[in-house]
N, CA, C and O atoms as CSV, one atom per row, in Angstrom:
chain,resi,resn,atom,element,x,y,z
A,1,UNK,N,N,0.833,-1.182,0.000
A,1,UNK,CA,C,0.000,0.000,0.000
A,1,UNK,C,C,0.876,1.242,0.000
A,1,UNK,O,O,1.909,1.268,0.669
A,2,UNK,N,N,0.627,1.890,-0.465
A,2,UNK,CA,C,1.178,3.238,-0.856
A,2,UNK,C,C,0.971,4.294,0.636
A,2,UNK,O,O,-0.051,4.216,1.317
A,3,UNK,N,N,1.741,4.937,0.860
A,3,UNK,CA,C,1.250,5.938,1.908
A,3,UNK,C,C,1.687,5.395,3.050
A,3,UNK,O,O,1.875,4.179,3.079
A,4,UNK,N,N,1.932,6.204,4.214
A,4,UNK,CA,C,2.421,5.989,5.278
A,4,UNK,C,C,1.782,5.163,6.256
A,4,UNK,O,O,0.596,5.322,6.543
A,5,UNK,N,N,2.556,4.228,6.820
A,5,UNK,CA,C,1.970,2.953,7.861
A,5,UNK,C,C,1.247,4.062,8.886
A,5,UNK,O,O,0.668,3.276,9.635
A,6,UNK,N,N,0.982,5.138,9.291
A,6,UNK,CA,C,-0.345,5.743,9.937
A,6,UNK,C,C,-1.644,5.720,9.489
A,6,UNK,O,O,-2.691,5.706,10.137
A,7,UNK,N,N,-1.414,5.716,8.072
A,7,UNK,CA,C,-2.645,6.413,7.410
A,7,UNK,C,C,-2.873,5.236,7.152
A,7,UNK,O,O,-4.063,5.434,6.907
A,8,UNK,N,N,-2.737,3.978,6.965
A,8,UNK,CA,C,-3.035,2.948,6.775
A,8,UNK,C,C,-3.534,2.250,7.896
A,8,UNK,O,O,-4.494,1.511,7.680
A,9,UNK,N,N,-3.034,2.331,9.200
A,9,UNK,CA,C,-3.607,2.035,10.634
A,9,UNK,C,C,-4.861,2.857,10.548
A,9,UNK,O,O,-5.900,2.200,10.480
A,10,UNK,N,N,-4.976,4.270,10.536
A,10,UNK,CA,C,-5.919,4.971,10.448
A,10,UNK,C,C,-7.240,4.344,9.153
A,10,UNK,O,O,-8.357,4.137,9.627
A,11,UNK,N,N,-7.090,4.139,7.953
A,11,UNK,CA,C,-7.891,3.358,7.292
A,11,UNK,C,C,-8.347,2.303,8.055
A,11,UNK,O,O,-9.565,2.450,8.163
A,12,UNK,N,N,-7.876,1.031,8.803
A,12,UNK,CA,C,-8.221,-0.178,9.115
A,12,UNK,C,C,-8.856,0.320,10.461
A,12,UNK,O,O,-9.956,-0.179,10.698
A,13,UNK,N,N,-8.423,1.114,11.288
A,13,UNK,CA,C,-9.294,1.025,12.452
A,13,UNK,C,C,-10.432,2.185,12.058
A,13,UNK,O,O,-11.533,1.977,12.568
A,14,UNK,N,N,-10.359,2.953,11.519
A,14,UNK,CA,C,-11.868,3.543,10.770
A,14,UNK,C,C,-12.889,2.302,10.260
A,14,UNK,O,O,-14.004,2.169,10.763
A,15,UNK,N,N,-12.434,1.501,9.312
A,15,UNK,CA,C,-12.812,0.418,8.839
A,15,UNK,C,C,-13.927,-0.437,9.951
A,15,UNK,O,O,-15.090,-0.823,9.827
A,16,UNK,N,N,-12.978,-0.495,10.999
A,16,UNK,CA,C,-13.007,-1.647,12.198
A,16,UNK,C,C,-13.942,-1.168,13.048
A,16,UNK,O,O,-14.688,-1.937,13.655
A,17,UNK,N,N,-13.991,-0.101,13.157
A,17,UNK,CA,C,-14.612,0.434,14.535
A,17,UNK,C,C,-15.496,1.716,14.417
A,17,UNK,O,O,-16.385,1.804,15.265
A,18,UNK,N,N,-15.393,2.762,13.466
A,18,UNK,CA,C,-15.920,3.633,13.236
A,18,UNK,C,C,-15.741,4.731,14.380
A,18,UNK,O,O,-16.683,5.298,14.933
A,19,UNK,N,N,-14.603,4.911,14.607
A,19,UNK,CA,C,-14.713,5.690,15.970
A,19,UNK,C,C,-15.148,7.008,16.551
A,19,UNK,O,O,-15.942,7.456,15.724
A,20,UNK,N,N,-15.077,7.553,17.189
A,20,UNK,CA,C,-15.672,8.808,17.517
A,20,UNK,C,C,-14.248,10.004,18.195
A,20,UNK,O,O,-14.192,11.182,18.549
A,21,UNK,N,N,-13.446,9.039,18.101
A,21,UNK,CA,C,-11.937,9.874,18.332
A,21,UNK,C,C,-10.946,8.553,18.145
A,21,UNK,O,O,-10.740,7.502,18.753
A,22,UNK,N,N,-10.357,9.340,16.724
A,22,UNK,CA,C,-8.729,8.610,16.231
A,22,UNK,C,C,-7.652,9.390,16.301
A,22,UNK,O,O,-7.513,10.226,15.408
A,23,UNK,N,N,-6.697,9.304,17.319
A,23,UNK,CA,C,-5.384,10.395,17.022
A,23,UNK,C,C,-4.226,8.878,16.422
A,23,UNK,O,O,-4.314,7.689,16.729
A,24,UNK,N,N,-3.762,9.204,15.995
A,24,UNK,CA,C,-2.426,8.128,15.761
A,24,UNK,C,C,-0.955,8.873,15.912
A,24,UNK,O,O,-0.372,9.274,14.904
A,25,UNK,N,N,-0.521,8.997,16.935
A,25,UNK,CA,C,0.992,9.404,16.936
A,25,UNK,C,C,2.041,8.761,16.775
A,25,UNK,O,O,2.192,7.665,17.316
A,26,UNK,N,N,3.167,9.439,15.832
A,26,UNK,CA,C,4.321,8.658,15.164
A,26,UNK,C,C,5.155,8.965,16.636
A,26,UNK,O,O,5.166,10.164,16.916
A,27,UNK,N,N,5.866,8.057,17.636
A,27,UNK,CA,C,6.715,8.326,18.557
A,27,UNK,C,C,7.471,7.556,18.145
A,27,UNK,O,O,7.739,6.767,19.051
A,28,UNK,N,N,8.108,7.271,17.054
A,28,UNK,CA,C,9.731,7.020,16.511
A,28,UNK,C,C,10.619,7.719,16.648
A,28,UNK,O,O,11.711,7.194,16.866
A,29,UNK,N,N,10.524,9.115,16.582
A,29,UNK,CA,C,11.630,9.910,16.530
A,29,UNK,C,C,12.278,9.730,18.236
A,29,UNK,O,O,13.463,9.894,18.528
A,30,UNK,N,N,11.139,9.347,19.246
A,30,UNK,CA,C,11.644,9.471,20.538
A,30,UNK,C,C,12.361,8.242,20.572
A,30,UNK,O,O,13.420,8.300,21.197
A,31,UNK,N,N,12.032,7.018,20.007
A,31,UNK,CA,C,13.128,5.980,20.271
A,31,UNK,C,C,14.360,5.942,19.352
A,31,UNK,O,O,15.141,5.009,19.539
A,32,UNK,N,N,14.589,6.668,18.561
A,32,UNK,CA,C,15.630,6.541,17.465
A,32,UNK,C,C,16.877,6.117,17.956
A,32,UNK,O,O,17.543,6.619,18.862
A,33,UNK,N,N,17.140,5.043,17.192
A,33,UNK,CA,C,18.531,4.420,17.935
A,33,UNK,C,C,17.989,3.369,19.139
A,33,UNK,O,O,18.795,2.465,19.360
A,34,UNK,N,N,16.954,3.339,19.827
A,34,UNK,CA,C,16.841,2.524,20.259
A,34,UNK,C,C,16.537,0.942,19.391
A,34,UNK,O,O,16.710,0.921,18.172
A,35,UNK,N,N,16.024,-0.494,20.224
A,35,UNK,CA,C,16.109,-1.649,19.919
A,35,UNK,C,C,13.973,-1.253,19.499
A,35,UNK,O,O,13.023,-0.735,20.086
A,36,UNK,N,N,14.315,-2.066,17.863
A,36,UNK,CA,C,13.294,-2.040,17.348
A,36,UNK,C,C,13.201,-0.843,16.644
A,36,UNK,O,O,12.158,-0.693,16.007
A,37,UNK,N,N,14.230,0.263,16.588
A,37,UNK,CA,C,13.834,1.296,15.136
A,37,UNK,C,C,14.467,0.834,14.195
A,37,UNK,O,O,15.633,0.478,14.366
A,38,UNK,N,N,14.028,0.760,13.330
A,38,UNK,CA,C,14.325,0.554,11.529
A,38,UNK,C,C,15.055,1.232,11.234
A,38,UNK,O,O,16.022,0.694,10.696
A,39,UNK,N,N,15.111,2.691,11.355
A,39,UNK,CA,C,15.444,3.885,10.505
A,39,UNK,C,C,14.277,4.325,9.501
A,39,UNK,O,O,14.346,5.281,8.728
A,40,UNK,N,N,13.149,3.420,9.659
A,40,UNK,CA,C,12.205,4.163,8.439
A,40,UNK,C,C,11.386,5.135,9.007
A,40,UNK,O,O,10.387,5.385,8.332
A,41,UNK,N,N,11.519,5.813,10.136
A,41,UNK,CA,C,10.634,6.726,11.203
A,41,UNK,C,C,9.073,6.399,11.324
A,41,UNK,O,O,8.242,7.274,11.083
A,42,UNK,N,N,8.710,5.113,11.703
A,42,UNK,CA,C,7.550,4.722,11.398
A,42,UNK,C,C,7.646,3.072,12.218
A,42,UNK,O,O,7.516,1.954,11.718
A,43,UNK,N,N,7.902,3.450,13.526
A,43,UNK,CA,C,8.230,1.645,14.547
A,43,UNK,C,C,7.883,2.000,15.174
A,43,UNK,O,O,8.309,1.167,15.974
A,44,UNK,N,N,7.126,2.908,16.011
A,44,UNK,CA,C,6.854,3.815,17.575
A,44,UNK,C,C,5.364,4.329,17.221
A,44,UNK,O,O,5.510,5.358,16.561
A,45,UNK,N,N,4.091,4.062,17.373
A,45,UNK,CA,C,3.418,4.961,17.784
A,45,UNK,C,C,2.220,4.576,18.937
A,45,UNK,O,O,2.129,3.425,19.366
A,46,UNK,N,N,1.367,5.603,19.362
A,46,UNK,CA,C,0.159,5.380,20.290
A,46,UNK,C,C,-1.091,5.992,19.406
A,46,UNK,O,O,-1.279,6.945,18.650
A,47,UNK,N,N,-1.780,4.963,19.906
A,47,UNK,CA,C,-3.621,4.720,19.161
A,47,UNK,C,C,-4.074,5.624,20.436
A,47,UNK,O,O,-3.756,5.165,21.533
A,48,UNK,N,N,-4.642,6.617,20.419
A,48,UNK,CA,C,-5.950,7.166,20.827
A,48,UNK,C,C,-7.087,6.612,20.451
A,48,UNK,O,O,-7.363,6.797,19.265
A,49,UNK,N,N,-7.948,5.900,21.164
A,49,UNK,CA,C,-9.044,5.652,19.876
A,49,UNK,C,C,-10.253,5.047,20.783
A,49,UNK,O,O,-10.148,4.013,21.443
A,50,UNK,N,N,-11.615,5.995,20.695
A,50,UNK,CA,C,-12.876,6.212,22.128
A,50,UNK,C,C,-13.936,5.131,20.213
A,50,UNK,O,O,-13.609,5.265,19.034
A,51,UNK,N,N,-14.653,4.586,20.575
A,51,UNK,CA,C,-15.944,3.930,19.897
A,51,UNK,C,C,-16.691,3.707,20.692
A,51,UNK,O,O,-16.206,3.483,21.802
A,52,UNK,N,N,-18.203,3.651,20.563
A,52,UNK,CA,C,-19.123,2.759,21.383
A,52,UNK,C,C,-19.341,1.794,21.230
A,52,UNK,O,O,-20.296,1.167,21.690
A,53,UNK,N,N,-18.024,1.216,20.143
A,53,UNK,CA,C,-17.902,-0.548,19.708
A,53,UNK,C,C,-17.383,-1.185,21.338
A,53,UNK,O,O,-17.864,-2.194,21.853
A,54,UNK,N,N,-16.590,-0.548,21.787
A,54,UNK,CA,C,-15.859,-1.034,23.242
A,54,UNK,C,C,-16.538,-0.315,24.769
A,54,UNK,O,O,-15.993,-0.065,25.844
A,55,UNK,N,N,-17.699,-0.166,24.375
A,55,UNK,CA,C,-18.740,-0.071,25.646
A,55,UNK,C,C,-18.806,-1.498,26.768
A,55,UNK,O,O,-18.722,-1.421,27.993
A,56,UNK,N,N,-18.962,-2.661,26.024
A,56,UNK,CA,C,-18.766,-3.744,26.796
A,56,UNK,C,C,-17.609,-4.654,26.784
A,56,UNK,O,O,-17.662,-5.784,27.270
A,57,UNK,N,N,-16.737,-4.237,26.319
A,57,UNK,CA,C,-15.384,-4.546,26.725
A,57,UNK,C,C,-14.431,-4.329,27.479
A,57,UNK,O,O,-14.139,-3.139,27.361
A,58,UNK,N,N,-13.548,-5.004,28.450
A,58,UNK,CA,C,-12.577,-5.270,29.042
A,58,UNK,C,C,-11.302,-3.899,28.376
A,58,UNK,O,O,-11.262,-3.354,27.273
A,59,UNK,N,N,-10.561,-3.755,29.394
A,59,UNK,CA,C,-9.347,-3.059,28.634
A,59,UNK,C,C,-8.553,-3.983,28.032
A,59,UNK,O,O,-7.653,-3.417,27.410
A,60,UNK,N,N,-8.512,-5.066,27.961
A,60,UNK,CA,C,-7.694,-6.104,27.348
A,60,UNK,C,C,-8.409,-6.470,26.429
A,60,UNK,O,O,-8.113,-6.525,25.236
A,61,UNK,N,N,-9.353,-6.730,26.916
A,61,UNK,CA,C,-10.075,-7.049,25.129
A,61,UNK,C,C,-10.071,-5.686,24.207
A,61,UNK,O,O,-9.424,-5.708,23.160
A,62,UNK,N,N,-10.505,-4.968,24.439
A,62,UNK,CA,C,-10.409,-3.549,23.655
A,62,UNK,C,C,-8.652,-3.519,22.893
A,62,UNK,O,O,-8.461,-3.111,21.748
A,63,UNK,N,N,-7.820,-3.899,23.570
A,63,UNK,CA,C,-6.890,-3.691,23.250
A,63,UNK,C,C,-6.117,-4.626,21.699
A,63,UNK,O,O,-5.412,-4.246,20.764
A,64,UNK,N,N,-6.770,-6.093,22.135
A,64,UNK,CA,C,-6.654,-7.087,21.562
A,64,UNK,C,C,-7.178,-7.091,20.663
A,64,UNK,O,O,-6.586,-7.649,19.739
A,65,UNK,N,N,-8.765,-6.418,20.308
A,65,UNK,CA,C,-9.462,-6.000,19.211
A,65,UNK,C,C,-8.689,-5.350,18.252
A,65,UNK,O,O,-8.305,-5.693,17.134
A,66,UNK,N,N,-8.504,-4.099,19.078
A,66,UNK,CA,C,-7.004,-3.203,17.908
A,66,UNK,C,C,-6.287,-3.715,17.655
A,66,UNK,O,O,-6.046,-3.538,16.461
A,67,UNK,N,N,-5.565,-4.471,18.168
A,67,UNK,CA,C,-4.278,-5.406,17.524
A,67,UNK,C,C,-4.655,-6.593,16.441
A,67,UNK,O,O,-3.814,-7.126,15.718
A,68,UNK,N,N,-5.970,-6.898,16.450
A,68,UNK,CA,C,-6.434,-7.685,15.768
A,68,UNK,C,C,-7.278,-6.758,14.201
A,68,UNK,O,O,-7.750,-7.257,13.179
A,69,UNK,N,N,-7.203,-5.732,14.499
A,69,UNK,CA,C,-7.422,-4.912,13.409
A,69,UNK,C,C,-6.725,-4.654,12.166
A,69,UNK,O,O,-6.890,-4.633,10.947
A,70,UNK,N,N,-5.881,-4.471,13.055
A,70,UNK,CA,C,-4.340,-3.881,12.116
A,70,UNK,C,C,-3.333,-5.024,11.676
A,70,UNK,O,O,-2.209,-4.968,11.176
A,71,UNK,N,N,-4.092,-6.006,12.021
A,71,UNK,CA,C,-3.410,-7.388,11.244
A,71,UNK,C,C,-1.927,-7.268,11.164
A,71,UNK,O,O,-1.406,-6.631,12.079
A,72,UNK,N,N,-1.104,-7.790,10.189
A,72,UNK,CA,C,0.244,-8.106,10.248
A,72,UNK,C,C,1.143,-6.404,10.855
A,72,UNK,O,O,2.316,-6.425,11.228
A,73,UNK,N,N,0.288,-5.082,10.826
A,73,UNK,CA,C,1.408,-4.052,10.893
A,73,UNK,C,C,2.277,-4.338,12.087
A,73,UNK,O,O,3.502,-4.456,12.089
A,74,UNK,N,N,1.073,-4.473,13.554
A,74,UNK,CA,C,1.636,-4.529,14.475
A,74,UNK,C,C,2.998,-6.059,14.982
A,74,UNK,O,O,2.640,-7.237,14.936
A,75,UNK,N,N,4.153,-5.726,15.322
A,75,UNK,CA,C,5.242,-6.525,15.225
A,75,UNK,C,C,5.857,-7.066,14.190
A,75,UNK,O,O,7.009,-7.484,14.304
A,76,UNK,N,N,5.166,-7.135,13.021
A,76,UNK,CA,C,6.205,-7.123,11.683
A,76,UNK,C,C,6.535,-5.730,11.040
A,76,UNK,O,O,7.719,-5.467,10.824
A,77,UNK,N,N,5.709,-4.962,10.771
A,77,UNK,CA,C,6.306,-3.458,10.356
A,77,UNK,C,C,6.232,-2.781,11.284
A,77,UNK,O,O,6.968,-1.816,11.077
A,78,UNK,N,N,5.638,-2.683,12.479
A,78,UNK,CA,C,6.107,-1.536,12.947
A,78,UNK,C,C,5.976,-2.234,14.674
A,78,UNK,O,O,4.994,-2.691,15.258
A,79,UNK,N,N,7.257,-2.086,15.076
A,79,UNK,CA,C,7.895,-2.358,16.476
A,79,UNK,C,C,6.647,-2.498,17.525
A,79,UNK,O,O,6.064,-3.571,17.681
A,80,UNK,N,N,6.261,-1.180,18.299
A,80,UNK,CA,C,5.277,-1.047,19.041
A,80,UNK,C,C,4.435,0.019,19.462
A,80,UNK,O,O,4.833,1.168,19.653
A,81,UNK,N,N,3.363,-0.345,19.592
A,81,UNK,CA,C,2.223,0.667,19.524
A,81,UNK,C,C,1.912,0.184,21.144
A,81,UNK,O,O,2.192,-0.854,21.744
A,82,UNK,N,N,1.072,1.665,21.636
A,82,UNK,CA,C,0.705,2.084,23.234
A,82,UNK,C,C,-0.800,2.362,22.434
A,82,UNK,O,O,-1.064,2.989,21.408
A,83,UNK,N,N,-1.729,1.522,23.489
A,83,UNK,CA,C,-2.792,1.698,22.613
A,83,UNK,C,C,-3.682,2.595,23.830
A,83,UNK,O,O,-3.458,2.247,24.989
A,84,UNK,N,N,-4.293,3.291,23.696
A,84,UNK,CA,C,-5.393,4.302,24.523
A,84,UNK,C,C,-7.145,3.749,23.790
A,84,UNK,O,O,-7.687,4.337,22.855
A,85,UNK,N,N,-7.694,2.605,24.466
A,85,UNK,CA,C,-8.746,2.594,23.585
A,85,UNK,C,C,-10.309,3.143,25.162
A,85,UNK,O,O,-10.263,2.753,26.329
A,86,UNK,N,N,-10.942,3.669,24.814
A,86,UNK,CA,C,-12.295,4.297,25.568
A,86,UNK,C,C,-13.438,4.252,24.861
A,86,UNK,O,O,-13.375,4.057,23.647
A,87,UNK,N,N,-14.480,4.398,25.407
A,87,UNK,CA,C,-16.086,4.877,24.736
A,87,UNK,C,C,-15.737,6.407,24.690
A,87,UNK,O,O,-14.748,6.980,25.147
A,88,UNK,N,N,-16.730,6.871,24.070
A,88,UNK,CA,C,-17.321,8.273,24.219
A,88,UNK,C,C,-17.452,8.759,25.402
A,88,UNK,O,O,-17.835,7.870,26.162
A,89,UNK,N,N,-17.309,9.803,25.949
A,89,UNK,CA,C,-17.562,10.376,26.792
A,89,UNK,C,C,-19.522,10.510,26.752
A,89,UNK,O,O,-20.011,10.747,25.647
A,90,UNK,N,N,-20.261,10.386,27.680
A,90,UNK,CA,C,-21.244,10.662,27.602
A,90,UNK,C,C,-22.239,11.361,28.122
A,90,UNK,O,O,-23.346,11.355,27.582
């Protein structure tokens, strides 16, 4: 796929969940040089991400959902993601 492994996380969990708040932050630049950067600035980020898909879910399941979203990115292309998943505020 063409385009940056964000915007592509961002496609699949839009896809997945329809959310009501997606931030996706690139925090590669903070590990650079650490174990697990590539050099492609794109191994580091955190999911913000509130749906009323995860109203009856666990924080572990919520979490596991996202990781199950984003299929092969997470641990083959890109190192590790900090995931923030919530409902809506209501």
């Amino acid at each position: 796929m063409n385009g940056s492994v964000a915007e592509e996380m961002r496609g699949l969990l839009v896809d997945a969940f329809a959310p009501t708040q997606l931030e996706i932050i690139n925090d590669s630049a903070s590990h650079s040089g650490h174990s697990g950067d590539d050099g492609s600035g794109e191994s580091h980020f955190t999911i913000v991400i509130e749906t009323p898909t995860f109203a009856e879910m666990s924080r572990l399941a919520r979490q596991r959902a996202v990781i199950a979203a984003l299929g092969d990115i997470v641990g083959q292309r890109v190192h590790a993601v900090a995931i923030k998943a919530g409902i809506p505020a209501q």
